[in-house]
N, C-alpha and C positions, 0 to 999 in steps of 0.2 A: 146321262151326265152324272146320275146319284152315283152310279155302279162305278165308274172310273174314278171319283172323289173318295169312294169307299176304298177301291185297289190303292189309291194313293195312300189313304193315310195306314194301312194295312202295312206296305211295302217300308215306308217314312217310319212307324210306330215297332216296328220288328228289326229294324236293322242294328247292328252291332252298337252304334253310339250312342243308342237310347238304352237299348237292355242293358241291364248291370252284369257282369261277368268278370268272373275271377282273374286276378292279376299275381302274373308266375313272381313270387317274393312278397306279396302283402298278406302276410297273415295275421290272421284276425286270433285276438289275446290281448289280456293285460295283464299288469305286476298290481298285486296292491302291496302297497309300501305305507307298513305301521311307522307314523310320524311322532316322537315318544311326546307326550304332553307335555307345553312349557306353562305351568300355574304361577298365579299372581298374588301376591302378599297383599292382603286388604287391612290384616289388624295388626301392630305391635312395630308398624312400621317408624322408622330414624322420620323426626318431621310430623309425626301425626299420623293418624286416617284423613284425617277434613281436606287432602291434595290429590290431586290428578296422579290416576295409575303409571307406575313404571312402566317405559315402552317395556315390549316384548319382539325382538328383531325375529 
């Protein structure tokens, strides 16, 4: 009984939908994309410092 549970999960654990394998068009890569910094005016601002930061969209 052990040996035939063993062939099972053998047979079940090796088959194509478990193993990961390569897919013809998925290639593996990234872009890294410099995003230019948007900075926030904290002092000399219209209205004061003493208010909630301007959004930044």
């Amino acid at each position: 009984l052990t040996k035939q549970i063993f062939i099972f999960l053998y047979v079940l654990l090796n088959s194509p939908a478990v193993i990961s394998f390569k897919v013809h068009g998925n290639y593996d890569g990234a872009v890294k994309i410099n995003k230019p910094r948007r900075y926030r005016q904290y002092m000399n601002r219209k209205g004061g410092f003493n208010r909630p930061l301007d959004y930044i969209a």
